[in-house]
ZAVEXSE-870910 format. One line per 5 residues: number of its first residue (from 1); for each residue x, y negated, z negated of C-alpha. Coordinates in steps of 0.02 Angstrom, whole numbers, plus 50000, padded with zeros to 5 digits. Layout:
NUM	X,Y,Z; ... .
***
This chain:
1	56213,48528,47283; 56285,48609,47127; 56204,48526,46950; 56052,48463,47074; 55882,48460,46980 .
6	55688,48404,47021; 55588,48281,46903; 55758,48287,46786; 55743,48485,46723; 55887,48564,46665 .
11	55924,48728,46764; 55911,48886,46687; 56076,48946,46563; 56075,49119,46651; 56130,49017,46816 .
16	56261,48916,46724; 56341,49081,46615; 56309,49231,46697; 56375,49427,46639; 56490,49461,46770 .
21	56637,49396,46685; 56595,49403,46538; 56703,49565,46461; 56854,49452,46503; 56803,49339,46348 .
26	56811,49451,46169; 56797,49401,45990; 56979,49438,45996; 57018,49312,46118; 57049,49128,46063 .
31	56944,48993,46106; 56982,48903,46291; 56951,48722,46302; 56854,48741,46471; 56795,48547,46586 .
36	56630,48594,46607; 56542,48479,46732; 56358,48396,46668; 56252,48441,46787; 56123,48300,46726 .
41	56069,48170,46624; 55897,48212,46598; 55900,48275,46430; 55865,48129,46301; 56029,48050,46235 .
46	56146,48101,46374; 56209,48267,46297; 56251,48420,46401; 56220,48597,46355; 56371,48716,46300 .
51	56394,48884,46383; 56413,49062,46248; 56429,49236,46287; 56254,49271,46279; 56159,49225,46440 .
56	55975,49189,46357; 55920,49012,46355; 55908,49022,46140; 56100,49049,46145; 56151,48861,46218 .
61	56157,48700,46109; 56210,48534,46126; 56379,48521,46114; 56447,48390,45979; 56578,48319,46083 .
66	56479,48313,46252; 56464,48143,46288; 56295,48038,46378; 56324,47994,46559; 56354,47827,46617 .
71	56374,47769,46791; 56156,47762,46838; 56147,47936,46783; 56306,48012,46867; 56353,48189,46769 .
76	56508,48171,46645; 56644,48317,46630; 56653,48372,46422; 56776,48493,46371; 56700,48646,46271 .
81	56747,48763,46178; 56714,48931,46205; 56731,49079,46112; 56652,49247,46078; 56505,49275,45966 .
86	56391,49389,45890; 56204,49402,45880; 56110,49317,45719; 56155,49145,45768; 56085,49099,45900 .
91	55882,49076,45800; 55967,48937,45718; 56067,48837,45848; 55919,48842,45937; 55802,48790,45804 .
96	55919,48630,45799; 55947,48584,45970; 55725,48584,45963; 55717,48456,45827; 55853,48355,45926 .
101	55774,48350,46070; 55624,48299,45983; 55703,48147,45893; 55765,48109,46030; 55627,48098,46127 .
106	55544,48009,46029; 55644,47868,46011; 55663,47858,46195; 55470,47814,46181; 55477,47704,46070 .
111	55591,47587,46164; 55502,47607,46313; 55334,47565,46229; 55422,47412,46154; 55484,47366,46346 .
116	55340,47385,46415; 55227,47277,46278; 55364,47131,46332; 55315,47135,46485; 55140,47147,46484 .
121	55136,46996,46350; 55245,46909,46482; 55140,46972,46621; 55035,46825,46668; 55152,46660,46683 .
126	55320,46748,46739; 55482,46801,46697; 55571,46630,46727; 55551,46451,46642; 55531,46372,46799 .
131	55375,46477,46838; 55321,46447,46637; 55326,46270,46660; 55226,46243,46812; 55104,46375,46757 .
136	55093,46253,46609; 55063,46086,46706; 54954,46188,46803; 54824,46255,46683; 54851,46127,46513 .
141	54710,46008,46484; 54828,45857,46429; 54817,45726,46547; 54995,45683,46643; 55051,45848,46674 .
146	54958,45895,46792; 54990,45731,46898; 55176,45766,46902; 55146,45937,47009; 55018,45879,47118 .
151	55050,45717,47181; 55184,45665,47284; 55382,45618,47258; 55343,45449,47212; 55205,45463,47099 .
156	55260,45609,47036; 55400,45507,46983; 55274,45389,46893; 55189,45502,46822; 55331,45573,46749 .
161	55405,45430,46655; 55218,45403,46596; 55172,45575,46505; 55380,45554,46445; 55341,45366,46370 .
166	55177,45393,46314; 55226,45571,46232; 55367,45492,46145; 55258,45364,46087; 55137,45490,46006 .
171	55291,45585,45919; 55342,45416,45857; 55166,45375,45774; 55184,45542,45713; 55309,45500,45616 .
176	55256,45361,45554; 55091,45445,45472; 55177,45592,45413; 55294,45483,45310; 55152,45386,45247 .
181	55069,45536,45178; 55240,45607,45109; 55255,45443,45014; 55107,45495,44898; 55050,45318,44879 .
186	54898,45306,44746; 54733,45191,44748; 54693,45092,44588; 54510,45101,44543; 54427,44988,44417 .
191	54257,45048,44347; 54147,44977,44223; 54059,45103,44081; 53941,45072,43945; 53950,45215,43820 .
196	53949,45257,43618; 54154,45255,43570; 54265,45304,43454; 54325,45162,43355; 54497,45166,43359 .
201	54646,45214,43212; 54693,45062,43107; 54877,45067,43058; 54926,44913,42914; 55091,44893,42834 .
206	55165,44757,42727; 55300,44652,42833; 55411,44689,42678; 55437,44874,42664; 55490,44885,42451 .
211	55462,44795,42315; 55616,44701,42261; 55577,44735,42088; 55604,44926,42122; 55762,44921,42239 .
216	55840,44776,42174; 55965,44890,42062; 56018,44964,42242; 56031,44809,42323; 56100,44720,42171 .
221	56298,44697,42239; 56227,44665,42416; 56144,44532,42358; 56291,44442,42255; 56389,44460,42400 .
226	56263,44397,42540; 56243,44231,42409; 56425,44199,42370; 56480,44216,42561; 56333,44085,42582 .
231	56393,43962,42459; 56583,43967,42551; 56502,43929,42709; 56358,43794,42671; 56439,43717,42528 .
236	56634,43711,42589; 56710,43605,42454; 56830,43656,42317; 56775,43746,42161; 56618,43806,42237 .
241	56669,43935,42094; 56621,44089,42213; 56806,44139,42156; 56742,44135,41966; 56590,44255,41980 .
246	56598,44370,41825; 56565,44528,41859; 56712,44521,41999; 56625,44544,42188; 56633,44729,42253 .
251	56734,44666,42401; 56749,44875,42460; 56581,44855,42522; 56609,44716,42604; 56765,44746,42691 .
256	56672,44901,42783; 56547,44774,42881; 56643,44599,42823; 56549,44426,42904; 56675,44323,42984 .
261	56705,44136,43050; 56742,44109,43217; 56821,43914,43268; 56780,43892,43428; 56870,43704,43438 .
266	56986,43776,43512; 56908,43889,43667; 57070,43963,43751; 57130,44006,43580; 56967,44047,43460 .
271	57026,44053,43285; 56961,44194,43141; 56907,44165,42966; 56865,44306,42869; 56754,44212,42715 .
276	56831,44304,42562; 57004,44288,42621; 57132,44136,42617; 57195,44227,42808; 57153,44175,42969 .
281	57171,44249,43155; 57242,44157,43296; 57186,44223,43458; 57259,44148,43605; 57209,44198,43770 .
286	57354,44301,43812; 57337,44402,43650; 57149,44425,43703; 57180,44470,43840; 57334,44605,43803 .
291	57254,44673,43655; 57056,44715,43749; 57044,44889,43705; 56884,45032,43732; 56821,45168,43623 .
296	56848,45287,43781; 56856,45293,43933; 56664,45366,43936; 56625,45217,43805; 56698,45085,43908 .
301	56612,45135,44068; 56440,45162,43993; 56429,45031,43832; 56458,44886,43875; 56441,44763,43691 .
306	56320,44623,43700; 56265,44562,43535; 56192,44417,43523; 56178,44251,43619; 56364,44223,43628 .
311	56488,44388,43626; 56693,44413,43581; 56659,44597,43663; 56793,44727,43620; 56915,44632,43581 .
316	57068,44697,43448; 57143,44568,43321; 57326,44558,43289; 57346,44553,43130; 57509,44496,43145 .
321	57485,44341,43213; 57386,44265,43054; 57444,44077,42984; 57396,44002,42820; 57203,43947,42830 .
326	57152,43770,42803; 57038,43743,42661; 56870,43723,42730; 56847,43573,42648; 56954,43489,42764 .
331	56800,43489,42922; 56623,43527,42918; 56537,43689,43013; 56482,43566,43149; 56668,43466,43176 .
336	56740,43651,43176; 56622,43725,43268; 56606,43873,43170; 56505,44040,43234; 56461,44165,43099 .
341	56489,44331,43174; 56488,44509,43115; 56640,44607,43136; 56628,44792,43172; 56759,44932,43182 .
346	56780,45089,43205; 56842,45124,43055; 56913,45010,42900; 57064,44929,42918; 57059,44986,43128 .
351	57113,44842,43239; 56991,44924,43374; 56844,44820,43315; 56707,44713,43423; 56608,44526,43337 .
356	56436,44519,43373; 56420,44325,43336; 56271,44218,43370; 56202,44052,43392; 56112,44031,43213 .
361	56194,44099,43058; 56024,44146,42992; 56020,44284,43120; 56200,44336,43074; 56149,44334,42893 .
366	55988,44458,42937; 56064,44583,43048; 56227,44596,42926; 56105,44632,42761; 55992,44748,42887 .
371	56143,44843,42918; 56203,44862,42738; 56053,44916,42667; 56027,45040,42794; 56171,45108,42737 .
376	56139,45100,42548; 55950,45151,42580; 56006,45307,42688; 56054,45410,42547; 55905,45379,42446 .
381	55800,45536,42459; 55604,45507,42531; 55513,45514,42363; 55607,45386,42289; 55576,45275,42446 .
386	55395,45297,42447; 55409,45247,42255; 55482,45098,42289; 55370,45052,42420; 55185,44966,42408 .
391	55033,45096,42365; 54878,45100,42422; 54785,45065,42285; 54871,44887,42255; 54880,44825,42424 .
396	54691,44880,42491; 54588,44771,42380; 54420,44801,42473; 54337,44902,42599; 54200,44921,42724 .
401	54157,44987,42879; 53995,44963,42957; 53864,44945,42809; 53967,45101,42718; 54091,45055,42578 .
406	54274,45143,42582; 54421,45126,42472; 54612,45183,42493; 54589,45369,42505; 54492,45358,42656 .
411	54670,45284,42723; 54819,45408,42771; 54975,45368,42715; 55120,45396,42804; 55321,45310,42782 .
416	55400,45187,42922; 55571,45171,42918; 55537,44982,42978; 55391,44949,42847; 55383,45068,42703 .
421	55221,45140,42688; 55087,45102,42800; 54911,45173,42800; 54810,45237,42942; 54621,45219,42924 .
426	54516,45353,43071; 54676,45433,43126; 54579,45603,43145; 54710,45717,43074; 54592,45784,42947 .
431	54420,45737,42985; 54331,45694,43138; 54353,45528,43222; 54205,45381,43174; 54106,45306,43310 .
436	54065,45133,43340; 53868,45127,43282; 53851,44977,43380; 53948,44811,43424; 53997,44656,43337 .
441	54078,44619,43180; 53953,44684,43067; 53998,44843,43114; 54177,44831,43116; 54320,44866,42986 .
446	54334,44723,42852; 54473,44744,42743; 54557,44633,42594; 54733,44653,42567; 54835,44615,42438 .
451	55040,44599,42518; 55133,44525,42341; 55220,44401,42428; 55302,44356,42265; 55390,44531,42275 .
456	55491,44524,42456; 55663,44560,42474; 55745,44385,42510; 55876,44430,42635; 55778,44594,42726 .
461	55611,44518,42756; 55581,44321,42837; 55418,44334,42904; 55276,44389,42770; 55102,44456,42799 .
466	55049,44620,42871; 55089,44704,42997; 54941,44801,43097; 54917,44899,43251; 54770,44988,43337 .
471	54793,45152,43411; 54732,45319,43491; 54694,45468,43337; 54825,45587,43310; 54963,45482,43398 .
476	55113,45390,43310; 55106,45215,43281; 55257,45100,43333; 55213,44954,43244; 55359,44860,43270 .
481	55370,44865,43470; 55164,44854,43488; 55061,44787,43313; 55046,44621,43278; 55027,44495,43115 .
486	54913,44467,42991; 54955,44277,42926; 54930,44275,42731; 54789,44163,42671; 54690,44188,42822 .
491	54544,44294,42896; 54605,44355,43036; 54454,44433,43167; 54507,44544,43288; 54393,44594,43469 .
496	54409,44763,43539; 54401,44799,43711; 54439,44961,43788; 54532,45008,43941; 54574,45194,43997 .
501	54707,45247,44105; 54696,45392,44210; 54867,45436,44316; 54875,45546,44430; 55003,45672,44415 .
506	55142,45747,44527; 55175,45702,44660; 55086,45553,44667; 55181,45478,44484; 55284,45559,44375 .
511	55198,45553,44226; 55159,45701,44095; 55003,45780,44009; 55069,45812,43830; 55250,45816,43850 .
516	55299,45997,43865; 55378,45952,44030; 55499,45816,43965; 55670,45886,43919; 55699,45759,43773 .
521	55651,45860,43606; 55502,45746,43512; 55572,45735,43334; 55410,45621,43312; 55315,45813,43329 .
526	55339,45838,43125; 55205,45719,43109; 55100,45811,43205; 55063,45687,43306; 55042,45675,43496 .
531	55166,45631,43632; 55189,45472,43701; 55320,45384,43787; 55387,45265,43634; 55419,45437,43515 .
536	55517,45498,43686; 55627,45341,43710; 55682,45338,43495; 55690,45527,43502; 55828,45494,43636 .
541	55909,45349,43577; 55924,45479,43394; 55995,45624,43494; 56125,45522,43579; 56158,45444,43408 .
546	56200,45602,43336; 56300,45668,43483; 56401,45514,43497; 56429,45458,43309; 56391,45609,43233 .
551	56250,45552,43115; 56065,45496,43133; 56002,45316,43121; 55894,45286,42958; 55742,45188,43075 .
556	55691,45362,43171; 55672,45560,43115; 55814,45666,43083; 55840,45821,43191; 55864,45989,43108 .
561	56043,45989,43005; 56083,45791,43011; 56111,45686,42885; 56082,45489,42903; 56215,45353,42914 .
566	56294,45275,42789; 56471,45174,42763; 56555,45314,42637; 56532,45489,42752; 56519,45379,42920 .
571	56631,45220,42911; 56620,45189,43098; 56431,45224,43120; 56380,45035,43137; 56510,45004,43269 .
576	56456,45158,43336; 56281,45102,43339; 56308,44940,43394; 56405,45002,43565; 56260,45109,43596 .
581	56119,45035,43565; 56171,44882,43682; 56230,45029,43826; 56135,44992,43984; 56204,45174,44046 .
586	56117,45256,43862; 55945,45152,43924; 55951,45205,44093; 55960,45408,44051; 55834,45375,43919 .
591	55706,45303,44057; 55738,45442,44183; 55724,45565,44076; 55563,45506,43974; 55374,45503,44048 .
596	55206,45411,44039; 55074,45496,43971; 54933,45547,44135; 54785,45501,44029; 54794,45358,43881 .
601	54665,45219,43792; 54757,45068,43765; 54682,44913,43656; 54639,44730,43717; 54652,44602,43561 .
606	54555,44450,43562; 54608,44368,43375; 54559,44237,43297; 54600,44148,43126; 54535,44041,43000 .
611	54599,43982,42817; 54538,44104,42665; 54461,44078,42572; 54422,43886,42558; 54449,43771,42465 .
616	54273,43783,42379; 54285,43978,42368; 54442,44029,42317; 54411,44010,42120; 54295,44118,42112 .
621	54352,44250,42250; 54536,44255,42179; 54445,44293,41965; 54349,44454,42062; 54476,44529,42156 .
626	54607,44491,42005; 54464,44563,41893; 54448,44725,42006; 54658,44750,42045; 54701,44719,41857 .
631	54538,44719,41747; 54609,44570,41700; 54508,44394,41682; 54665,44303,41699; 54710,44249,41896 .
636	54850,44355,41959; 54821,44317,42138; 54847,44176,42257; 54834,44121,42430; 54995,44185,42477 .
641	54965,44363,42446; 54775,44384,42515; 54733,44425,42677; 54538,44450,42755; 54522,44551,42911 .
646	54395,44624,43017; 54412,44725,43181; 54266,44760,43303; 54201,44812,43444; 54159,44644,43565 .
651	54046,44748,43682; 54020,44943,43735; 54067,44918,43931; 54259,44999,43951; 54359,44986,44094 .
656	54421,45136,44154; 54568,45115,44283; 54613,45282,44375; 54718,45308,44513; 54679,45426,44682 .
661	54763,45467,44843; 54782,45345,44946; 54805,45464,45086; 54735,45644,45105; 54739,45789,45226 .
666	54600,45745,45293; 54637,45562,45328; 54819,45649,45400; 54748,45771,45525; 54616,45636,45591 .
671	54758,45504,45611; 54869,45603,45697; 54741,45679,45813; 54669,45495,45840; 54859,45437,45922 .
676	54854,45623,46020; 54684,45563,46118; 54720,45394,46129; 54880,45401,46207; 54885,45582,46307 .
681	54685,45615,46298; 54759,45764,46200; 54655,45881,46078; 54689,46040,45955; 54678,46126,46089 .
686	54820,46068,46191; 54932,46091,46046; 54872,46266,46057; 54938,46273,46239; 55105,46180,46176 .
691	55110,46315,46066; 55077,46459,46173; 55211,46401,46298; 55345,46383,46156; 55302,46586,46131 .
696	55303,46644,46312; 55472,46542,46316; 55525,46669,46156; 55476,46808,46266; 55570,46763,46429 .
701	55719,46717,46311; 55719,46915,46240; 55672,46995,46387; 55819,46919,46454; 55923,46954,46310 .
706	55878,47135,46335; 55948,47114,46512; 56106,47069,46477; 56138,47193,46350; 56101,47350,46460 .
711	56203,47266,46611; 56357,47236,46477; 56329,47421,46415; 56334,47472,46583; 56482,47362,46641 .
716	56588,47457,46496; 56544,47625,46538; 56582,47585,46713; 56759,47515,46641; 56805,47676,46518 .
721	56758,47789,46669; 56823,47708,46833; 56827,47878,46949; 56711,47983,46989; 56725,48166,46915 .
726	56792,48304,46974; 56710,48456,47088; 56682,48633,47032; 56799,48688,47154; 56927,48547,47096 .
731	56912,48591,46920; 56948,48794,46963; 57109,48760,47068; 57202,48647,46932; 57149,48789,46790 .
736	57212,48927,46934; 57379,48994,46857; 57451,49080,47012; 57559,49198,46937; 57431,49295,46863 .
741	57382,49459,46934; 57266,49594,46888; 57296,49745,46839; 57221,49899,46926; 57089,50013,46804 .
746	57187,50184,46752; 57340,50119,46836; 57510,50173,46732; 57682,50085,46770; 57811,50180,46839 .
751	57977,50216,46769; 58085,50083,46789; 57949,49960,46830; 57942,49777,46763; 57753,49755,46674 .
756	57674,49608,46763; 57706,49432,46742; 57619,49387,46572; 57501,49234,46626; 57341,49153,46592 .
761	57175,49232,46681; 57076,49105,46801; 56919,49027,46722; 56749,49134,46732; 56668,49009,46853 .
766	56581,49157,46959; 56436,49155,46864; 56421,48975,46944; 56397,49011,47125; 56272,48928,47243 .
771	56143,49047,47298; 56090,49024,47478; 55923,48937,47512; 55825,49110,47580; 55873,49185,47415 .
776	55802,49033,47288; 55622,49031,47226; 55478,48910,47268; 55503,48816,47094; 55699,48829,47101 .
781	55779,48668,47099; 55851,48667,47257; 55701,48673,47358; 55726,48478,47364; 55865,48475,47466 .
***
């Protein structure tokens, strides 16, 4: 049969395009667009060779618009051109059809390497799921599955729901262990050490943080003020003379944080008394409630006032609705129920103002002068402050630690906004820390202080003594959130013990080493001081001061390019402050964003006190240390400025708390394999047949995805090329133009005769005639028919 081949070779060109013919095709001639038949697929890609004038197998190539058979291997007509050529191309075209025949042979290879590695990984439990799984329950050593494929239809049925409910069980334990671990939950250990330590930093302050006799001038009008608004409310009779006071009261300064009166008789409609004004404010509970008014709508969602025991939160004053006041000589505090408040705008002369009142007026009286002389001491510069404030070498009368004297300059000094200037004793900053020779209060710290009492601001500081706190070296102390009081005329003994924390970090808590990894910026860092989580919570509240009321609080550090509060540049700062610093939303992003230290030494206090000196002592104690302070043989001290105190180890042993995992990998793996053998008599090794089974199912899956796409490229070719093609002989009759006719060699037309009919000449098919069987070779192609 015509294109026939053995083991899929391509028969020779010089049978396809033979010479007889070929004359009929010239340079001169144009190109025909001839169906050639493919006679087979065998060549890799599909392509077909192209017949040329030349006969020798070099002078064929594939074709570029021959196209690969389809149909299980069924030849496909292209249509090629032909034309005439010359010699010196043919090197080259077939140079190219060798290198494409080479490609694509080896990518046929490949794919068949790849098929063939499928199947041999898929070789041993079969090519369906059905045979998978009961090659599974066949071979796995977990008990159950086998019982479902051996036993019969009833317990086979048992069995079934068993391995189901007992595997389900397992999955759910499972569960229930890996969540445990996730959780990260932590151990607490308590050990007992006995050890040499370092005895800790000592950080003492004076509860009163100036001496009155250097700020008074600066406090001077507050002062007048603070005593004339008392003598209107404790002494409310007429010609209290508060009216008289020569020079005239500086009533600008009080109008920007102004105390005010508020009746409460009356509790639907609370009435307003501003001290140094003859005006008061009627606020029924309609007005109240009409004239309730927010900084923002940020501020009113996230700062919500509370300030003090009892609040009037956010609320505006009409100042239209003001009637002439009744002397207050007409009731008492107590028939008028009077609460001293402090009123606080948002600017002077605003009605969008909030009163923080409270239950005592001696409260009222402290926070108002704590906020005014904030503002005055803001814009004092640091020099001047630490002027103004007690030195060393008055207020640390004597010195000894251990059996070795000291004096102030082994102290640090250092300024707190909240107490002046305090001094740190072994904070480590410039030498290395002491150790603890031994226990007991002979080898402690004993110190004799001297705290002026005589010299406290009356309105700033109530309490008097000093203020101390013991601490790690090189870290910040916060005396007013963790020290504690020294009472004055007193030896106060304090007992060390030591307990050290050790966290453990993420994920187990979410604590920090030294703070690099908290995104609040320390401003507490220009002391050089370490991090803790105290300097992280004031360095926040500072940064959302600034961002909110555009200034910095005087009680914490200043970031880079801020200047402190005060009434003239920032009118609205306390009200300001106020809102924020009672926000529960400000607290909350404070907390979440600030950590706890991993590793940190924290201080147990035993105190104790006693009166000193004594009675019997205190002549002759008070003439030294007077001696010593003032060379002086006169007594210039008392028992209301001294204070004894000595700190101490009690004992060596520490407590060291740490934390560890409460669960670990190890106890993980043996849990969940524990539930795997108790309820399936399961082992590692069955989840390594679970696992093999989930791959051969991956196999099947792509060896059957493989499938599908050959039988869908097949059903398309099959769709584009319904019929089968054409015959040789089929192909020659439709390109047979029956009006041509040759013409005979030499012949000359008569006179008078027409020249032939012009026409097209057949196609040179002769070339592809079927020789008969006697005439073909032994390795011909046709010797298989």
């Amino acid at each position: 049969m015509l294109g026939s081949h053995r083991h899929g070779r391509v028969p020779q060109v010089a049978q396809l395009c033979g010479p007889a013919r070929a004359q009929n095709v010239t340079k001169h001639s144009p190109p025909l667009e001839l169906p050639v038949p493919k006679l087979s697929c065998v060549l890799p890609g599909g392509w077909v060779p192209r017949c040329c004038h030349g006969t020798t197998p070099s002078e064929f190539f594939l074709g570029p618009k021959a196209r690969p058979c389809h149909g299980g291997g069924r030849p496909t007509p292209a249509v090629l051109p032909i034309q005439g050529t010359r010699g010196g191309t043919a090197p080259a075209l077939g140079a190219g059809l060798m290198s494409s025949l080479l490609l694509a042979g080896s990518s046929m290879n490949l794919k068949k390497y790849l098929v063939r590695a499928l199947h041999r990984l898929q070789k041993g439990p079969g090519y369906t799921y059905k045979e998978l799984l009961v090659w599974y329950c066949d071979n796995t050593n977990t008990h159950g599955p086998k019982r479902i494929i051996k036993e019969g239809p009833k317990k086979k049925l048992i069995w079934f729901f068993l391995t189901l409910l007992f595997a389900s069980l397992v999955f759910w334990q499972w569960g229930i262990l890996i969540n445990t671990y996730l959780s990260y939950n932590v151990t607490s250990t308590l050990s007992i050490g006995f050890k040499t330590m370092k005895f800790p930093a000592v950080t003492i302050c004076n509860a009163n943080p100036f001496k009155y006799s250097e700020v008074k001038p600066l406090l001077k009008e507050l002062d007048r003020l603070i005593e004339a608004a008392l003598e209107r409310i404790l002494q409310p009779t007429p010609g209290n003379g508060s009216e008289d006071l020569s020079p005239p009261l500086d009533l600008e300064l009080w109008n920007q944080i102004p105390l005010v009166l508020i009746d409460e008789h009356d509790k639907d409609n609370p009435i307003i008394l501003d001290i140094f004004e003859t005006n008061q404010t009627a606020v029924g509970h309609e007005s109240a409630m009409d004239n309730t008014t927010s900084v923002s709508n940020d501020t009113a969602e996230g700062y919500q006032l509370s300030g003090g025991n009892e609040t009037l939160d956010n609320e505006t004053i009409d100042g239209n609705q003001t009637t002439a006041a009744p002397p207050l000589a007409n009731a008492t505090l107590e028939e008028k129920k009077y609460k001293l408040a402090v009123k606080l705008c948002s600017h002077q002369g605003s009605d969008n103002c909030t009163y923080r009142n409270f239950s005592s007026a001696a409260q009222a009286v402290t926070e108002w002068y704590v906020l005014q002389s904030t503002s005055i001491l803001s814009k004092v510069p640091l020099h001047d402050r630490i002027r103004m404030g007690y030195q060393a070498e008055d207020m640390i009368l004597a010195c000894l630690y251990g059996a070795e004297p000291c004096n102030y300059k082994n102290f640090t000094q250092i300024y707190h906004p909240d107490h002046g200037n305090c001094y740190i004793f072994n904070w480590g900053m410039d030498e290395e820390a002491l150790n603890s020779s031994n226990p007991g209060a002979e080898f402690g710290l004993k110190l004799i202080l001297d705290i002026s009492q005589q010299d406290y601001i009356p309105y700033l500081s109530s309490a008097a003594g000093a203020r101390l706190m013991l601490h790690q070296q090189k870290s910040f102390p916060f005396l007013k959130d963790q020290g504690i009081y020294a009472m004055a005329g007193t030896e106060t003994s304090i007992g060390v013990l030591v307990d050290e924390l050790e966290r453990m970090g993420y994920p187990y808590s979410d604590c920090t080493m030294n703070g690099s990894d908290v995104p609040v910026k320390n401003l507490y860092s220009q002391y050089n001081t370490s991090y803790s989580i105290q300097a992280c919570l004031r360095s926040c509240f500072q940064n959302h001061m600034v961002e909110i009321c555009g200034c910095g609080h005087y009680m914490f550090p200043l970031p880079e390019g801020v200047n402190y509060c005060n009434n003239g540049d920032n009118p609205g700062w306390a009200y300001c402050y106020s809102l924020l610093r009672s926000s529960i939303k400000q607290r909350q992003i404070c907390i979440e964003s600030c950590k706890e230290t991993c590793n940190d030494t924290q201080y147990k206090m035993t105190i104790s006190m006693a009166d000193w000196p004594s009675e019997a002592s205190e002549d002759w104690i008070f003439h030294i240390l007077s001696y010593e302070r003032d060379m002086s043989t006169n007594v210039t001290l008392d028992r209301n400025g001294i204070i004894k105190l000595n700190i101490y180890f009690q004992e060596y042993n520490y407590r060291t708390i740490s934390e560890s995992a409460a669960t670990t990998i190890v106890w993980l793996l043996s849990s969940l394999g524990g539930q795997f053998g108790f309820w399936m008599g399961g082992s590692v090794l069955c989840l390594i047949e679970f696992g093999e089974i989930i791959i051969d199912s991956l196999w099947i899956t792509i060896i059957n995805v493989i499938s599908w796409c050959k039988g869908l490229k097949q059903r398309r070719a099959r769709a584009r090329f319904p019929d089968a093609p054409p015959t040789v002989s089929e192909l020659v009759e439709a390109h047979t133009n029956l009006g041509f006719q040759h013409e005979a060699v030499g012949a000359v037309p008569g006179a008078g005769a027409l020249p032939p009919e012009p026409g097209t000449p057949p196609p040179n098919y002769d070339s592809l005639c079927v020789q008969p069987l006697d005439t073909l070779g032994p390795d011909s192609d046709a010797d298989t028919e």
